[in-house]
KEMI-641118 format. One record per residue (C-alpha): residue number from 1; x, y, z. Coordinates in nm, 4 decimals. Each point is the difference from the previous one (the first is absolute). Layout:
# residues N
{nr->NUM, c1->X, c2->Y, c3->Z}
...
END
This chain:
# residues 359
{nr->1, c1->26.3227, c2->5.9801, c3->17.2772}
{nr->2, c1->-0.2059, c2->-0.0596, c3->-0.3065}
{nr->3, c1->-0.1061, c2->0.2355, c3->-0.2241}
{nr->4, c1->-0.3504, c2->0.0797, c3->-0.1430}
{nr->5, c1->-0.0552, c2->-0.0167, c3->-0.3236}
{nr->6, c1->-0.1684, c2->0.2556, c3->-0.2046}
{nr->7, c1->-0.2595, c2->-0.1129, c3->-0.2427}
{nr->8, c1->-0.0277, c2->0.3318, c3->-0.2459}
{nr->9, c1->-0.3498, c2->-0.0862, c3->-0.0700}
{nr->10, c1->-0.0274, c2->0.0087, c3->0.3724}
{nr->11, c1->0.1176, c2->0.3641, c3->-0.0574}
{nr->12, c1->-0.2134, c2->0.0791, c3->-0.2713}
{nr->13, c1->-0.3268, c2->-0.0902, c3->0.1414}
{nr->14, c1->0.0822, c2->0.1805, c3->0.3272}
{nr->15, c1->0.1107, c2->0.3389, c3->-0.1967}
{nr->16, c1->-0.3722, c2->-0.0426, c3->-0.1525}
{nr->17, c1->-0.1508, c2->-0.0412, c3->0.3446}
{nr->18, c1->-0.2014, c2->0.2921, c3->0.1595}
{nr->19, c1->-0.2849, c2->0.0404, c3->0.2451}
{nr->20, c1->-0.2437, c2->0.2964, c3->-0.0190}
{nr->21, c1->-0.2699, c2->-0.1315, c3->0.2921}
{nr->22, c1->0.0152, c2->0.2202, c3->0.2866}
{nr->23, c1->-0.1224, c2->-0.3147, c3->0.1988}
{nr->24, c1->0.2673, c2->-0.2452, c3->-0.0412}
{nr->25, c1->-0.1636, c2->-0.2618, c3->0.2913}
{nr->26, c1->0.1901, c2->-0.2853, c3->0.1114}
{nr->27, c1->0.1254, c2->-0.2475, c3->-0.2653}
{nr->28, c1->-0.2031, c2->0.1468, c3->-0.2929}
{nr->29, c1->0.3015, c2->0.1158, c3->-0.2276}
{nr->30, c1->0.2558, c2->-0.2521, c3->-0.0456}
{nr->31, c1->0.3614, c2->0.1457, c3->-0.1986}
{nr->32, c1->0.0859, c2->-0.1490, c3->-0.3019}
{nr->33, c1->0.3285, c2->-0.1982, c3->0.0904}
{nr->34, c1->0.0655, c2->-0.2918, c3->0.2808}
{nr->35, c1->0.3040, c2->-0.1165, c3->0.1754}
{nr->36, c1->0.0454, c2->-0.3789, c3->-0.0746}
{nr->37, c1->0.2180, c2->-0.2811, c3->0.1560}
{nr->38, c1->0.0351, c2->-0.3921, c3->0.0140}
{nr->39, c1->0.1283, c2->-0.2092, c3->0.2650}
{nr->40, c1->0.1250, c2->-0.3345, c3->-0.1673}
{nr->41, c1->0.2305, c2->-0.2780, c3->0.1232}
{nr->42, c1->0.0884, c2->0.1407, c3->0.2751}
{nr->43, c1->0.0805, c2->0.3816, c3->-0.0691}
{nr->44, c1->-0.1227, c2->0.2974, c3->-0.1792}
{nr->45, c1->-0.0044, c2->0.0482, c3->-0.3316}
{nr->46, c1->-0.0064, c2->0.3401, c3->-0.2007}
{nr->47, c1->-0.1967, c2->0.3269, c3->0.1323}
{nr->48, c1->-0.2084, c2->0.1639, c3->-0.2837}
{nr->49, c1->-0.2052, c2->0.2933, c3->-0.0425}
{nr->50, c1->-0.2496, c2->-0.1260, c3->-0.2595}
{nr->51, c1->-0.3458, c2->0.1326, c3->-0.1206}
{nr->52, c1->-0.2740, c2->-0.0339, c3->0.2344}
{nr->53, c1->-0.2498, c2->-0.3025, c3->-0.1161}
{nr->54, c1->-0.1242, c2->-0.3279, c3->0.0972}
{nr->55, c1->0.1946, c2->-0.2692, c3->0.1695}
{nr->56, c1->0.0358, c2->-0.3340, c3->-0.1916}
{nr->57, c1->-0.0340, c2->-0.2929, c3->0.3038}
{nr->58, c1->-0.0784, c2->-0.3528, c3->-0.0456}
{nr->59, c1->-0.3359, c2->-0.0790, c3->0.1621}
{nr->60, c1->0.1757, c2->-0.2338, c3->0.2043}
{nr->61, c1->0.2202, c2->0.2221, c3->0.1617}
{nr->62, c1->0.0335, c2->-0.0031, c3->0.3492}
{nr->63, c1->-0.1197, c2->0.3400, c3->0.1023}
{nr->64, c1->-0.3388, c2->-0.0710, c3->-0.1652}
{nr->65, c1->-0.0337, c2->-0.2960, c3->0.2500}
{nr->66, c1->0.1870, c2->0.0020, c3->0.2816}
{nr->67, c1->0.0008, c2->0.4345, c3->0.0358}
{nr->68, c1->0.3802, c2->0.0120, c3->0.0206}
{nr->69, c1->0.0560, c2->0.3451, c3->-0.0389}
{nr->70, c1->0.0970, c2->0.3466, c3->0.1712}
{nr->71, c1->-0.0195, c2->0.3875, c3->-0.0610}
{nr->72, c1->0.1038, c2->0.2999, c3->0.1609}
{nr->73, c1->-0.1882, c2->0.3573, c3->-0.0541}
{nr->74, c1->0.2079, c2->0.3637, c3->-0.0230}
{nr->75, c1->0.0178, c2->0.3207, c3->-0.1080}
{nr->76, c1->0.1801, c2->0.2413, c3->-0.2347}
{nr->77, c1->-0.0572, c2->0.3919, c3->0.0872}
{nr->78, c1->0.1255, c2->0.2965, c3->-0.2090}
{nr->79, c1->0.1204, c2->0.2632, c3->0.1592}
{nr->80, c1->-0.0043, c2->0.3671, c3->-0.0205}
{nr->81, c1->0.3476, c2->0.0371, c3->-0.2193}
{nr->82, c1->-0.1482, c2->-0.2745, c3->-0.1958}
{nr->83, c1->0.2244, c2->-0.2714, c3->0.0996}
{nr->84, c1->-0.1962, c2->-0.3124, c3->0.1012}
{nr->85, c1->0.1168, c2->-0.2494, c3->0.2903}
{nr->86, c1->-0.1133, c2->-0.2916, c3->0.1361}
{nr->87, c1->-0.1051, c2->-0.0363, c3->0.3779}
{nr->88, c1->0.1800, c2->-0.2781, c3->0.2263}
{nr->89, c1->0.0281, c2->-0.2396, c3->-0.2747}
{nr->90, c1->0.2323, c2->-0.1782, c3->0.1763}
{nr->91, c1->-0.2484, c2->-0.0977, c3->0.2671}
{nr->92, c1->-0.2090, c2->-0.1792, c3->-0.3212}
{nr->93, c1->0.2933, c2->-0.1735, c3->-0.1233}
{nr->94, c1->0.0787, c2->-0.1490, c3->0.3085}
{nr->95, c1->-0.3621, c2->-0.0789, c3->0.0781}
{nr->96, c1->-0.0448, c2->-0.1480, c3->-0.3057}
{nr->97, c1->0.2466, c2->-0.3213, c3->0.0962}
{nr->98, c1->-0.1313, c2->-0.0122, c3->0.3607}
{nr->99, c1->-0.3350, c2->-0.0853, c3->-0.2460}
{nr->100, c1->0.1924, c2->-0.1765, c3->-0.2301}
{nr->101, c1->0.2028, c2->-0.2534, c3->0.2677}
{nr->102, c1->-0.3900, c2->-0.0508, c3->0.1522}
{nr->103, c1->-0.1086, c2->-0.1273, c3->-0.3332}
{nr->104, c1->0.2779, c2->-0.2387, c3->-0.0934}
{nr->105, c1->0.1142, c2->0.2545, c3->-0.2590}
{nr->106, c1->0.3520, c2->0.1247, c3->-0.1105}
{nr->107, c1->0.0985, c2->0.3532, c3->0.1334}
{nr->108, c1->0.0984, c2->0.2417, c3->-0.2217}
{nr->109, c1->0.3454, c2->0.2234, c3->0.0587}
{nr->110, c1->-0.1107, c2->0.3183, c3->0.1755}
{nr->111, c1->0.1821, c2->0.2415, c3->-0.2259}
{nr->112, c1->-0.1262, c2->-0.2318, c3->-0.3222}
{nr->113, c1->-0.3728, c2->0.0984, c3->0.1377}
{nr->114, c1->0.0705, c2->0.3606, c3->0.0475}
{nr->115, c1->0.2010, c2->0.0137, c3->-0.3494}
{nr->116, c1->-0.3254, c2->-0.1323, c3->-0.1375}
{nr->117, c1->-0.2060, c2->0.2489, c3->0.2047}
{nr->118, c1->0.2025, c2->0.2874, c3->-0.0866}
{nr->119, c1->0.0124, c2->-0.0841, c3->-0.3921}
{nr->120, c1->-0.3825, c2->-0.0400, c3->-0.0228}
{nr->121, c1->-0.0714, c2->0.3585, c3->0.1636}
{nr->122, c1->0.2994, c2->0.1743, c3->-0.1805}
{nr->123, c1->-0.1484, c2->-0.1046, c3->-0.3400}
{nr->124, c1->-0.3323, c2->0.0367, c3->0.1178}
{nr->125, c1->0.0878, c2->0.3795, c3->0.1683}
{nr->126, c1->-0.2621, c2->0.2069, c3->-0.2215}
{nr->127, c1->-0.2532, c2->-0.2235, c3->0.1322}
{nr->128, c1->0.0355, c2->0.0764, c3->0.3901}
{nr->129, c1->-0.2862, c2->0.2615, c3->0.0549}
{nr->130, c1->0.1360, c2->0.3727, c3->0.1201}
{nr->131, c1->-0.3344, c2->0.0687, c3->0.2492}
{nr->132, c1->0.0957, c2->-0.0410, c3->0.3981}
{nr->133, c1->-0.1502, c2->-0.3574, c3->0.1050}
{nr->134, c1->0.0573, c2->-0.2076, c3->-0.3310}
{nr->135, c1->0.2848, c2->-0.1951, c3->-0.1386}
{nr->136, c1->0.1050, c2->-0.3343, c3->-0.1965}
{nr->137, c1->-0.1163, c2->-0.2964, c3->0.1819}
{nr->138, c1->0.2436, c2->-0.2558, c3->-0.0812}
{nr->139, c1->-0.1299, c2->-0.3565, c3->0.0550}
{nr->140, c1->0.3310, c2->-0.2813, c3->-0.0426}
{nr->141, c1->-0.0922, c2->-0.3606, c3->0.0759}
{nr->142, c1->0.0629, c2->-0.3483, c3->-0.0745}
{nr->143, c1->-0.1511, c2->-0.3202, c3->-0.0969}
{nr->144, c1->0.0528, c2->-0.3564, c3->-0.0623}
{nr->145, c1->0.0160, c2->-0.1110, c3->-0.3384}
{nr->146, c1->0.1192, c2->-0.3364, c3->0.0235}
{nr->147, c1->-0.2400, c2->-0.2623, c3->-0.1570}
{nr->148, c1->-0.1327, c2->-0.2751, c3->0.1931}
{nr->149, c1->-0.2940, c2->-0.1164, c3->0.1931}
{nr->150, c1->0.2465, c2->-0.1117, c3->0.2748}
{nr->151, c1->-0.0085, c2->0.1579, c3->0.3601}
{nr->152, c1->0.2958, c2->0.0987, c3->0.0075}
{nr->153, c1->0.1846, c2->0.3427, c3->-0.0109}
{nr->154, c1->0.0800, c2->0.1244, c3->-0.3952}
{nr->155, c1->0.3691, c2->0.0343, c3->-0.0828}
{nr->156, c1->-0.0875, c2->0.2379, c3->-0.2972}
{nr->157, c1->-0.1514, c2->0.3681, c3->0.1160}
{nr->158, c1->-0.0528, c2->0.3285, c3->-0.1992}
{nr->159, c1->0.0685, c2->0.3863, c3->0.1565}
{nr->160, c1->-0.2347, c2->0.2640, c3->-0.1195}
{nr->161, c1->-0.0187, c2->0.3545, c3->0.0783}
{nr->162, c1->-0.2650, c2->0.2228, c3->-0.1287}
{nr->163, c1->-0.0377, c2->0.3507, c3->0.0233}
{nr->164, c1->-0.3477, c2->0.2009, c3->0.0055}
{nr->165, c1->-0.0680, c2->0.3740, c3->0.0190}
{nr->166, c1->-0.2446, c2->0.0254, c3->0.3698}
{nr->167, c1->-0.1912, c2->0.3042, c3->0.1122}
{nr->168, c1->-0.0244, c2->0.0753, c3->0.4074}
{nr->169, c1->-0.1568, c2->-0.3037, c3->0.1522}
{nr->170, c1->-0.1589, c2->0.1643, c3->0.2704}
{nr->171, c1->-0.2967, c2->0.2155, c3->-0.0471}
{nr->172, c1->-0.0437, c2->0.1932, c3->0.3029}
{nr->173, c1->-0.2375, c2->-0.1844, c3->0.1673}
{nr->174, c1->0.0317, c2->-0.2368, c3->0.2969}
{nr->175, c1->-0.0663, c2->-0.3289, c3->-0.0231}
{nr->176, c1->-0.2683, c2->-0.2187, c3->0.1506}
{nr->177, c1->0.2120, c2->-0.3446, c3->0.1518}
{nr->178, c1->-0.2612, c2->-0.3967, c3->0.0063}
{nr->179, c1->0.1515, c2->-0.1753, c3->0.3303}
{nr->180, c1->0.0257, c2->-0.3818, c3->-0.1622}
{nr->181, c1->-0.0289, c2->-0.2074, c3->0.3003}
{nr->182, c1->-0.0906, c2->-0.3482, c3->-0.1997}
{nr->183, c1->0.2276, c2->-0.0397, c3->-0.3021}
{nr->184, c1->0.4190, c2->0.0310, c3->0.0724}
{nr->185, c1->0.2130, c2->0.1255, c3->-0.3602}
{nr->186, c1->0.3010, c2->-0.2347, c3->0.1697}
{nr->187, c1->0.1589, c2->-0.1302, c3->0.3223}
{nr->188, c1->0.3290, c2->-0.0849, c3->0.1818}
{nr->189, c1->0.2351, c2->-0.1905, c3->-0.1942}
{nr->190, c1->-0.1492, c2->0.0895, c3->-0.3496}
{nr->191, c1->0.0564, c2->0.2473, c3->-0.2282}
{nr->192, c1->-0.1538, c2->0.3340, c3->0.1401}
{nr->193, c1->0.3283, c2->0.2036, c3->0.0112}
{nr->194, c1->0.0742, c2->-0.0701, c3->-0.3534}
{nr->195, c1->-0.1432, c2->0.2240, c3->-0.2846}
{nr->196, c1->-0.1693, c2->-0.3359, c3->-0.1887}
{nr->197, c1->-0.3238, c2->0.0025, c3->-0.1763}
{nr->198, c1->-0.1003, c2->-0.2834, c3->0.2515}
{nr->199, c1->-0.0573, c2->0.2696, c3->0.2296}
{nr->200, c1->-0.2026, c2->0.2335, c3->-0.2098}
{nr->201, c1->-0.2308, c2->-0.2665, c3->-0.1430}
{nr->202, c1->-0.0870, c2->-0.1008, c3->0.3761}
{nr->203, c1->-0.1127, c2->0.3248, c3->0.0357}
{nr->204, c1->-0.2957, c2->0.0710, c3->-0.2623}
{nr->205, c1->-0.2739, c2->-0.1935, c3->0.1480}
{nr->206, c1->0.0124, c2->0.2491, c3->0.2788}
{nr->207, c1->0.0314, c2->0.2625, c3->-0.2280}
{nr->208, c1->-0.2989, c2->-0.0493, c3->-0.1464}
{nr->209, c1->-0.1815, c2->-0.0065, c3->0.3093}
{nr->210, c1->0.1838, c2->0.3063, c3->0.1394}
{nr->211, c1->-0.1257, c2->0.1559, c3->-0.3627}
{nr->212, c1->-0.3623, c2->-0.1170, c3->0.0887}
{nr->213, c1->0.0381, c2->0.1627, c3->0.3408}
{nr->214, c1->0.0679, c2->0.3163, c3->-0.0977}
{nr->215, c1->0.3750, c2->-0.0086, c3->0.0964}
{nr->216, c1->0.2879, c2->0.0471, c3->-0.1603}
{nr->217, c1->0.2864, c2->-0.2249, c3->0.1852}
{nr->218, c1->-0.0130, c2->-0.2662, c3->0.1044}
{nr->219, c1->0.2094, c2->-0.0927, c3->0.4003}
{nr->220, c1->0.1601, c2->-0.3142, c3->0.0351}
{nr->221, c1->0.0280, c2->-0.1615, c3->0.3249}
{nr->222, c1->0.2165, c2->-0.2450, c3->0.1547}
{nr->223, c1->-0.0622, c2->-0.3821, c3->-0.0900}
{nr->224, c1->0.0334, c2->-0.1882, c3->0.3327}
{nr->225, c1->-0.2187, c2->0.2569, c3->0.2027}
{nr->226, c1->-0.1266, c2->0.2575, c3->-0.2710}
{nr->227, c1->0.0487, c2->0.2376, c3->0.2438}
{nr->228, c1->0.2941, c2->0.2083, c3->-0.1248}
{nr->229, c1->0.0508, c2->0.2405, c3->-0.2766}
{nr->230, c1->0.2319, c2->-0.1191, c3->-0.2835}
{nr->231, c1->-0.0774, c2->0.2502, c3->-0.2852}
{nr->232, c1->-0.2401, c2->0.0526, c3->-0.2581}
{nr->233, c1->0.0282, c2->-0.2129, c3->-0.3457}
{nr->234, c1->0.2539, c2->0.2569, c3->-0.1422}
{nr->235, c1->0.0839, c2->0.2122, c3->0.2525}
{nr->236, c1->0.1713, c2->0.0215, c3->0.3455}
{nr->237, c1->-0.2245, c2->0.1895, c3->0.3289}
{nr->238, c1->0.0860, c2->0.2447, c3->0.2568}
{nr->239, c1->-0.1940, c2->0.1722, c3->0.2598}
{nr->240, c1->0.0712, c2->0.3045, c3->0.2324}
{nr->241, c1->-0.1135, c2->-0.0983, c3->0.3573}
{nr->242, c1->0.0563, c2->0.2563, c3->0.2444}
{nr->243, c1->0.2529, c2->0.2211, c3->-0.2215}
{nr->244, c1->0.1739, c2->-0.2797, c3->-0.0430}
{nr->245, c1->0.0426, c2->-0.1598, c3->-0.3484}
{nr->246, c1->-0.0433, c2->-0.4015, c3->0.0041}
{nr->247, c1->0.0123, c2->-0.2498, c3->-0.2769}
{nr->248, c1->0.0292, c2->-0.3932, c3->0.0315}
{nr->249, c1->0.3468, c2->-0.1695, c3->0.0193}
{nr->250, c1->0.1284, c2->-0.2170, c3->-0.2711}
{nr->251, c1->-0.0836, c2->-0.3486, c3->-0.0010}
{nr->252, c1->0.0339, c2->-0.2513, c3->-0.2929}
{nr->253, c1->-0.3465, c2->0.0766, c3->-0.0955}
{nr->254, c1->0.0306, c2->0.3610, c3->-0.0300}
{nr->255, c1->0.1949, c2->0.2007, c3->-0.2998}
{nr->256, c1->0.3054, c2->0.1938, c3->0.0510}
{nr->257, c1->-0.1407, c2->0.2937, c3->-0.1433}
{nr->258, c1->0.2198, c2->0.2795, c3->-0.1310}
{nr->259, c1->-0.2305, c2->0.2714, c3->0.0038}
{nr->260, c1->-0.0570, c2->-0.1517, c3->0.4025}
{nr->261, c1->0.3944, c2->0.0528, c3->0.0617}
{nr->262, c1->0.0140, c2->0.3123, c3->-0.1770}
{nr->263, c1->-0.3036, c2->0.1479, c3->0.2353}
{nr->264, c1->0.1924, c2->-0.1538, c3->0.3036}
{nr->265, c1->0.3328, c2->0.1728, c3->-0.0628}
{nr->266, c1->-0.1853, c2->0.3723, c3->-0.0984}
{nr->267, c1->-0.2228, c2->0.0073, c3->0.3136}
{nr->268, c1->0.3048, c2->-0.0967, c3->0.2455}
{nr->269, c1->0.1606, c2->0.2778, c3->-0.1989}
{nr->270, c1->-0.2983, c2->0.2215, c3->0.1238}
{nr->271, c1->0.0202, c2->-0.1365, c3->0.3180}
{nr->272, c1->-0.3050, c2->-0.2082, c3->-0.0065}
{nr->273, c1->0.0184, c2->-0.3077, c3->0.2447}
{nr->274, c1->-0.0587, c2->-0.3057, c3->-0.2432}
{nr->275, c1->-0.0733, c2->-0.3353, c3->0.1976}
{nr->276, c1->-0.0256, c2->-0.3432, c3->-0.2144}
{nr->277, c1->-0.1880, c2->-0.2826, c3->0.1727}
{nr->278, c1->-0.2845, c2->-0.2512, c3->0.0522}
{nr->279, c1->-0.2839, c2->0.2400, c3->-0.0629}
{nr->280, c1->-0.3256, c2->-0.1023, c3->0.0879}
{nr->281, c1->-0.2746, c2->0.1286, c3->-0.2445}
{nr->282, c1->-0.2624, c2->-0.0555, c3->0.3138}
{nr->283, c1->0.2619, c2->0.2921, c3->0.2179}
{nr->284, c1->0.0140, c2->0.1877, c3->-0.3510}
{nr->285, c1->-0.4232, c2->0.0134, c3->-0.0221}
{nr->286, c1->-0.0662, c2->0.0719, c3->0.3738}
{nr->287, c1->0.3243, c2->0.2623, c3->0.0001}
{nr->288, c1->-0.2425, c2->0.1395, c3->-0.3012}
{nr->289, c1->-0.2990, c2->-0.0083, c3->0.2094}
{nr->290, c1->0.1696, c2->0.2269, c3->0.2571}
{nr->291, c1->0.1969, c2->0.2400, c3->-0.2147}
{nr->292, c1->0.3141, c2->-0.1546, c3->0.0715}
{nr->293, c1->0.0408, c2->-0.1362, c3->-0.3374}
{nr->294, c1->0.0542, c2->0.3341, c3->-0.1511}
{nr->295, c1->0.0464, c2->-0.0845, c3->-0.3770}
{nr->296, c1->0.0939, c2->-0.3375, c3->-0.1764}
{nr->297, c1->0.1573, c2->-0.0280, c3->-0.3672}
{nr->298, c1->0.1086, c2->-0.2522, c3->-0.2657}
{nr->299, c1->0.3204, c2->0.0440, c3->-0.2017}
{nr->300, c1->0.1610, c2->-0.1861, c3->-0.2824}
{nr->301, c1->0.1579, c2->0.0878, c3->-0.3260}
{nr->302, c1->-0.2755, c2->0.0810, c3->-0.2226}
{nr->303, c1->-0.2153, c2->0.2292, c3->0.2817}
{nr->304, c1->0.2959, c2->0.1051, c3->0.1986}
{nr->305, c1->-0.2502, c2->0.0798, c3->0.2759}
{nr->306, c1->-0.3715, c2->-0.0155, c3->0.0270}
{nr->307, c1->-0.1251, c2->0.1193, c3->0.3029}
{nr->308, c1->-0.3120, c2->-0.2346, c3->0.1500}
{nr->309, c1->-0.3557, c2->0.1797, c3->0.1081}
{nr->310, c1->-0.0943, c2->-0.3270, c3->0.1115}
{nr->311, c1->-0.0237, c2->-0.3659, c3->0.0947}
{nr->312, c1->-0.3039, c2->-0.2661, c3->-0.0278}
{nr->313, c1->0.0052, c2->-0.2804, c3->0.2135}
{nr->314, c1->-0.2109, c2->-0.3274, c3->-0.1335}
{nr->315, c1->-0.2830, c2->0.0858, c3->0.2616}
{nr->316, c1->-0.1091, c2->0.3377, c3->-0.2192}
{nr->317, c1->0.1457, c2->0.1762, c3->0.2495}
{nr->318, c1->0.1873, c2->0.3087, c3->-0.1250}
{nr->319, c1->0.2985, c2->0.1656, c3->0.1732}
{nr->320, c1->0.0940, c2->0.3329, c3->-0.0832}
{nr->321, c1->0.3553, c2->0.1432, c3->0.0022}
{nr->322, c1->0.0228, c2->0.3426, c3->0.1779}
{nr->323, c1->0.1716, c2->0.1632, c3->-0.2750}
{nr->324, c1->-0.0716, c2->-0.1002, c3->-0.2994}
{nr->325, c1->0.2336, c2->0.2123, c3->-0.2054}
{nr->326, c1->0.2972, c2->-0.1233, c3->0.2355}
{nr->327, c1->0.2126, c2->0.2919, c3->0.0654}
{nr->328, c1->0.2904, c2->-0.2029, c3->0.0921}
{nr->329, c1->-0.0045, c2->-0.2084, c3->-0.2923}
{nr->330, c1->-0.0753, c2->0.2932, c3->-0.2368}
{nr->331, c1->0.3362, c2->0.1230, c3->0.1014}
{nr->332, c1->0.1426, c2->-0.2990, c3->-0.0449}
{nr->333, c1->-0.0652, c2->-0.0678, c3->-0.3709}
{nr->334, c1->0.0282, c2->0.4130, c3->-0.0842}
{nr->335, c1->0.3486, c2->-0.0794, c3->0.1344}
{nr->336, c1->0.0554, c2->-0.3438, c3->-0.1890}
{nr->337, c1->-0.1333, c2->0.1587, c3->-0.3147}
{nr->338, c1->0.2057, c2->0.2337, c3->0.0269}
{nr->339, c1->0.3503, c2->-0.1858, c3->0.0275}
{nr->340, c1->-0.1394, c2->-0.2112, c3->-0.2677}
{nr->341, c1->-0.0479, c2->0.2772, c3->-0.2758}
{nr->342, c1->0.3377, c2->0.1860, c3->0.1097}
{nr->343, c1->-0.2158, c2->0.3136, c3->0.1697}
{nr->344, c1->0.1498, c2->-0.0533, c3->0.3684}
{nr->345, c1->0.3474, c2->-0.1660, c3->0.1593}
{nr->346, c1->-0.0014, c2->-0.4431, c3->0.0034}
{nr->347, c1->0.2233, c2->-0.1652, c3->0.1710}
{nr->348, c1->0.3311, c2->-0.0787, c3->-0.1370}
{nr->349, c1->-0.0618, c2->-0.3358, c3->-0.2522}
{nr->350, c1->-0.4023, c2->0.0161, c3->-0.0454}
{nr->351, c1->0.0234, c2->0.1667, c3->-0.3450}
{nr->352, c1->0.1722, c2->-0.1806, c3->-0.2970}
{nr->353, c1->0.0689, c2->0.2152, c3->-0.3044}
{nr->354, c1->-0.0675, c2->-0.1460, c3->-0.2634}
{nr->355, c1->0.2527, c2->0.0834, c3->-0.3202}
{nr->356, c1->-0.1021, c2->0.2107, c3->-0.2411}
{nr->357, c1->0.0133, c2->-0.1900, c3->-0.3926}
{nr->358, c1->-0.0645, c2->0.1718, c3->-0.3515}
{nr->359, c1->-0.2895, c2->-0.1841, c3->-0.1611}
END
């Protein structure tokens, strides 16, 4: 397996690199260093950990016009010896070429992506935050950097991973859900199940009018009948409908979340019925309207759960979730949280420790 190279100005600037804000947000702080790699004729070349700075890409690169690319999003927790591990990397790195064989792009060697994974938050360790709900959001992806105003897919590609410093994306409060009913973000046969910018960018037009609203997320439905619940732009559903916990099945527009698998597995381990399926978002609003729907929420990396207070259909009409604070949910993420940051039991394989390096 290759082996990263150190840059020691890499080092230097990361030794330098300190954060005093109590409110780190989401993507504010970048760290100082970046993992780099190229894929040329047909393989990949060295793995670097260089300074963090611009990019230098011909404007004729193919990412800039034809959006070949792909990310993944993760998370580095420290725990309370002061070790720091990574959680279910392995499920990103293997996501990651399920994107990358959608996009005509080469996959990268599982333990070459975790190497890179585990180098960047080793050298980057005094910049995972200590406080219960933050951690190092590490963001790898890949574009096309083959020039040419051909369609055509690039034979040239460059790995990235940076690392940034990320305070507790959920604030406590639940979360008002716009029911989009015109616009689809993708449909069968495309790229919905692959973490592409393609998928993202569809989204914002509705964001902005979920924004205008008064909403917060935005529900996307079904293409063929918009009738069924996918998931939100960034973010997988569930609903609890008669004590029983429900979230739609997988489809090739949907994302193979891995905070959705993770929330699976810990509520079967509390004995919680989980049932994937078709789910109608007309059953979830009437099950609403007659207390059946007792609490919805969204989940994804960055949040980890947000419970939902309520949804808006496009007729103005508001429906109201009967718990707002989602009890079931609530113990859901107090339990995720806590596997993540080391404070209770995970299962065997979902934490990564990540070495420990001098710097």
């Amino acid at each position: 397996m290759k082996k990263v190279e150190i840059h020691p100005d890499a080092v230097e600037r990361i030794k330098k690199f300190t954060v005093t804000d109590n409110q780190l947000g989401f993507g504010k702080y970048v760290c100082p260093a970046m993992i780099v790699c190229a894929y040329d004729k047909g393989e990949w070349q060295k793995i670097e950990l260089i300074p963090y700075g611009p990019l230098a890409i011909d404007p004729c690169a193919k990412v800039l016009h034809y959006g070949q690319e792909i990310f993944e999003g993760m998370k580095v927790f420290r725990h309370p010896d002061d070790s720091i591990h990574m959680f279910r990397p392995e499920m990103n790195a293997r996501r990651f070429n399920v994107s990358a064989k959608r996009m005509a792009m080469p996959a990268i060697p599982e333990e070459l992506f975790l190497e890179a994974c585990d180098v960047i938050s080793a050298y980057c360790k005094n910049a995972v935050p200590k406080r219960l709900g933050e951690s190092l959001y590490l963001r790898p992806f890949m574009i096309a950097t083959e020039v040419g105003m051909g369609i055509k897919p690039a034979k040239q590609f460059l790995f990235v991973i940076v690392a940034s410093p990320s305070g507790s994306y959920f604030s406590g409060d639940s979360v008002k859900v716009y029911i989009e009913r015109e616009d689809i973000r993708c449909a069968p046969g495309g790229v919905g199940f692959a973490k592409t910018g393609a998928n993202y960018a569809a989204s914002l037009n509705s964001y902005e009018k979920t924004l205008k609203l008064g909403c917060d997320q935005t529900m996307w439905l079904d293409a063929h009948e918009h009738k069924y619940i996918e998931e939100m732009s960034g973010m997988n559903f569930f609903a609890v409908m008669d004590g029983v916990l429900h979230t739609p099945k997988l489809t090739d527009t949907i994302l193979d979340g891995v905070t959705r698998r993770s929330i699976m597995d810990i509520a079967r381990g509390e004995n919680i019925e989980v049932v994937e399926s078709k789910l109608s978002i007309d059953d979830i609003l009437k099950a609403s309207e007659e207390g059946r729907c007792t609490e919805a929420f969204v989940c994804g990396t960055a949040a980890v759960i947000a419970p939902i207070a309520s949804f808006l259909d496009k007729d103005g009409k508001t429906y109201r979730v009967k718990d707002p604070q989602g009890k079931i949910g609530m113990s859901l993420r107090e339990k995720l949280v806590g596997m993540q940051a080391g404070r209770e039991d995970a299962p065997k394989g979902w934490l990564h420790k990540v070495r420990n390096v001098d710097i």
